[in-house]
N, C-alpha and C positions, 0 to 999 in steps of 0.2 A: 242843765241848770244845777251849779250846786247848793248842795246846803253847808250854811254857814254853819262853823264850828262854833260852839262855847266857849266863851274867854277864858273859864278855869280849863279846860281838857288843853286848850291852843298852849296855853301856858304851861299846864303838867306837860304834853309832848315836847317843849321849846327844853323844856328844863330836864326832860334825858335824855334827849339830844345833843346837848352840853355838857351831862354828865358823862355821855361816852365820851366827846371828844376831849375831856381834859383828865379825863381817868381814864379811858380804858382803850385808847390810841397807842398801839406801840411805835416804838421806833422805825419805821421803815429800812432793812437791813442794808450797808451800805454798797454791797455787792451786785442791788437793782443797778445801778448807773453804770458800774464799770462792765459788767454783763452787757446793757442793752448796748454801750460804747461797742466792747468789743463784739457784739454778733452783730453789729450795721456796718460793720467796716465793709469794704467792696473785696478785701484776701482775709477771711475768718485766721485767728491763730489757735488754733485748737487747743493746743498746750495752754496757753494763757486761761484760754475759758475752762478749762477740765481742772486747771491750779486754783483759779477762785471758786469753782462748786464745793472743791474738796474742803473748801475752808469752813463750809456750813453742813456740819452733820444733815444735819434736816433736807437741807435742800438736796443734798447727795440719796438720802433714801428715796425721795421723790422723783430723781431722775431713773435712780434704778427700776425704782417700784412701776413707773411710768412706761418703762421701756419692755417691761417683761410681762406686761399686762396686756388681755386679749387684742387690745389696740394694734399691735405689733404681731400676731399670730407667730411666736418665732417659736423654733420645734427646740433651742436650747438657751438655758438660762444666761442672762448677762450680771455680771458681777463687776463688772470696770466703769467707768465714767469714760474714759476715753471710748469704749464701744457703744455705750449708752448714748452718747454724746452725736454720734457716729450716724445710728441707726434713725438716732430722733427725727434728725437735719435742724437748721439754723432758725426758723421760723418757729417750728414746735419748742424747739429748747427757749427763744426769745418769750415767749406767747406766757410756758410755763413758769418762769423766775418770777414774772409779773403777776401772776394770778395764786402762785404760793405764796407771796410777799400779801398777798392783801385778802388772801383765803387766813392768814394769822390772823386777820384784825376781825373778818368777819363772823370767824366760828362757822356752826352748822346752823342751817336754816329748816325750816318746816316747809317753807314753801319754794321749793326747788324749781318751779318751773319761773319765778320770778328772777331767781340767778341766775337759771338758764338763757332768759332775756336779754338779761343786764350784761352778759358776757357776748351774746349774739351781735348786739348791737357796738359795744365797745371793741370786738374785733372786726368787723366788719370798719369803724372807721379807724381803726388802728390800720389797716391797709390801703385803706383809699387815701390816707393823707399822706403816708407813706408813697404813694402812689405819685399826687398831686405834688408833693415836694422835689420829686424825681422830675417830673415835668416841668417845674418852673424852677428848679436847677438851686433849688435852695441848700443851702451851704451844709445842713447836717440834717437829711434827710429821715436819721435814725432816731432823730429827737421829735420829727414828727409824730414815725410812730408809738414813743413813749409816752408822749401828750394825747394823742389819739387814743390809744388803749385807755387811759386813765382819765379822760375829760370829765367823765361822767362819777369819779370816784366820791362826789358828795351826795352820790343818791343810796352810797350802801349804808349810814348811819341813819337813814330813812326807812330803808328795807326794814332795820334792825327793829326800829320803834315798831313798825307794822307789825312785824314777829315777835313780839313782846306781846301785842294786845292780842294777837289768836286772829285766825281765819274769820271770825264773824262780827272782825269792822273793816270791810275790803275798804280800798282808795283804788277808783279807778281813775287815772290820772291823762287830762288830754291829751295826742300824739302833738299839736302846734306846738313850739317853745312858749310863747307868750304866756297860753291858757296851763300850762304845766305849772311855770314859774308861780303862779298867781295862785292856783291852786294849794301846792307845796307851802306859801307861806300863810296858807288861811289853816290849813290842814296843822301845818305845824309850828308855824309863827318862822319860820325861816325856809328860805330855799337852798337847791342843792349847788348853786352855785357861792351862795353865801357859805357854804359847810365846806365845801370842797376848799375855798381859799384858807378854811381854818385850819381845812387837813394838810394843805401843801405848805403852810409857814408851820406849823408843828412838825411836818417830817423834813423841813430844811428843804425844801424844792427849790431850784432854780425861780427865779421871778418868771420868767417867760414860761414856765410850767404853770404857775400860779397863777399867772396870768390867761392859761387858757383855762382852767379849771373854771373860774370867773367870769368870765368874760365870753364864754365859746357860742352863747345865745347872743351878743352885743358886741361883734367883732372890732365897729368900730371906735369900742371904748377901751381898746387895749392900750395899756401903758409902756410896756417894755419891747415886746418882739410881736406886733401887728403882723406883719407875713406869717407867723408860726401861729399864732390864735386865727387869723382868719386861714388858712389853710387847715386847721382842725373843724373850725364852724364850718366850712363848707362841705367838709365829708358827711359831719355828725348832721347839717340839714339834708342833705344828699338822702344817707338812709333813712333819716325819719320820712323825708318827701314820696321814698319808692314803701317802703313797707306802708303808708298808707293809702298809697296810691292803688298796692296791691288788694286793699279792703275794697277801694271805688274800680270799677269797670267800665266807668262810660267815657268815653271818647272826651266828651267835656272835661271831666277829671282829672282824665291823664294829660289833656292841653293843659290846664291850669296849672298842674302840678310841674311842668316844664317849663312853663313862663315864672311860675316861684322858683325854682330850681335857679334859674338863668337869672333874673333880678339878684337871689339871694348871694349866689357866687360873685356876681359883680359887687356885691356891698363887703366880700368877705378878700377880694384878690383885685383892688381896684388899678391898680399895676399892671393889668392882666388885660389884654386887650379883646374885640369882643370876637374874631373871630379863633382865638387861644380859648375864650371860655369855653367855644363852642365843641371845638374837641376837645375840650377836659372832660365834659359830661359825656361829651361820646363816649369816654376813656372808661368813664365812672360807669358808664352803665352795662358797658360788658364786663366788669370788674365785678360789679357787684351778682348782677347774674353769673354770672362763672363762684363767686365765692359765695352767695348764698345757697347754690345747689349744693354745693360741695359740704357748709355748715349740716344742711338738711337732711343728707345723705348718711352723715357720718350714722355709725353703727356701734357705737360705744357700749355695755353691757354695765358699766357702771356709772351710779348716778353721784359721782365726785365731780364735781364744773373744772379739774385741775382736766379732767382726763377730756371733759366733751370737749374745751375746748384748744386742747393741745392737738385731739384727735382731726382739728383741722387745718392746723399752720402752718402746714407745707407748703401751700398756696406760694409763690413767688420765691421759691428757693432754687 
């Protein structure tokens, strides 16, 4: 049961809320797109990708700094982008341009295991849609995972407010989409998918990115690219389905959580016939087992989220 917010606090949170997003939103650099373009292509051009890092001092120290950090146990130092580039592979290099691009907007956090989360779960469906797109033969598979990584990008100027007010006013927030959304806008007078579309017309997105930012709980209210917002909502319910599924243990549970699984995919991929759904989720759930041991496993010494979670994008390379 929650407790209702006060109309002044609902109000002071809505309004710096709004103050981040119209003051202190940078530009999103414009080398995110032509990057995730060229590392989805199906023949990587290496030279192309090593020519646009060098053009971003910052992001060029980050590939290096990334590559010679314990991550890599390498016995000798890299100073090249072309070797950094090299050693990383395609997925780590993909994974990090995105999460340095929006590590600018967020700054440092106090509560790191909240980022921690927030990146678990946005790579995990950064790959499954990625996955999902590959399967139903969708035209630019690469832009799923750009929208998959980043569906959830209106919940980090929410983070922000949390971290503002200090650890002793927690929001614990329900795993269902419904009870989240609902929550979020009592909590803060707006939700994350209403902030995210403020984010992606601010940093010039594509409509159909904007469109899942928005939309990724309500597939079927997508206005522009419907196959690419419901193939992000079905990954992003996918993990929410199994990571809570993993809190319940009873047989009962896990049936229910397989019959929401399968309804929800059909309302996200209705083009998608039912025995196609039924290996998709097949697909998804060695996918996800296989990549969240792998998240779990990682051994990172540093508590930077560029590194935990670059330290695990190899996955599918």
């Amino acid at each position: 049961m929650s407790i209702r917010t006060p109309p002044e606090v609902q109000q002071r949170r809505k309004q710096r809320l709004l103050a981040i997003l119209a003051e202190a939103l940078p530009t999103l650099p414009c080398y995110v797109f032509e990057l995730n373009t060229l590392l989805g292509a199906s023949v990587v051009d290496l030279k192309r990708v090593c020519k646009v890092i060098r053009r971003d001092p910052s992001l060029t120290a980050q590939v290096i700094r990334v590559c010679n950090s314990a991550l890599f146990g390498l016995r000798r130092r890299i100073f090249r982008v072309e070797d950094a580039a090299i050693l990383m592979g395609i997925e780590r290099l993909r994974t990090m341009v995105l999460t340095c691009s929006l590590l600018e907007f967020t700054g440092d956090w106090s509560d790191g295991e909240k980022v921690r989360a927030y990146w678990h779960h946005s790579f995990l469906t950064a790959m499954l849609s990625e996955r999902i797109a590959r399967w139903i033969r969708h035209a630019e598979p690469e832009q799923a995972y750009l929208a998959g990584l980043l569906h959830d990008v209106g919940k980090l100027p929410l983070m922000m407010v949390l971290a503002e007010e200090g650890p002793g006013r927690p929001i614990v927030l329900p795993t269902n989409s419904s009870g989240e959304l609902e929550q979020e806008r009592e909590y803060f007078g707006l939700d994350h998918c209403e902030v995210g579309r403020w984010m992606g017309i601010s940093w010039n997105f594509f409509p159909c990115h904007i469109d899942v930012f928005e939309s990724h709980h309500a597939p079927e209210s997508a206005m522009h690219d419907p196959t690419l917002v419901g193939i992000v909502a079905a990954a992003d319910h996918f993990c929410e389905s199994r990571e809570k599924s993993c809190e319940q243990e009873t047989a009962d549970a896990k049936s229910a959580a397989a019959k929401d699984e399968e309804e929800f995919i059909g309302r996200c991929l209705p083009a998608v016939n039912a025995d196609e759904r039924q290996k998709i989720l097949q697909t998804l759930g060695v996918e996800y087992i296989s990549l969240h041991k792998l998240f779990e496993s990682s051994q990172v010494g540093s508590k930077d989220p560029v590194a935990k979670v670059t330290s695990i994008s190899s996955r599918g390379e």
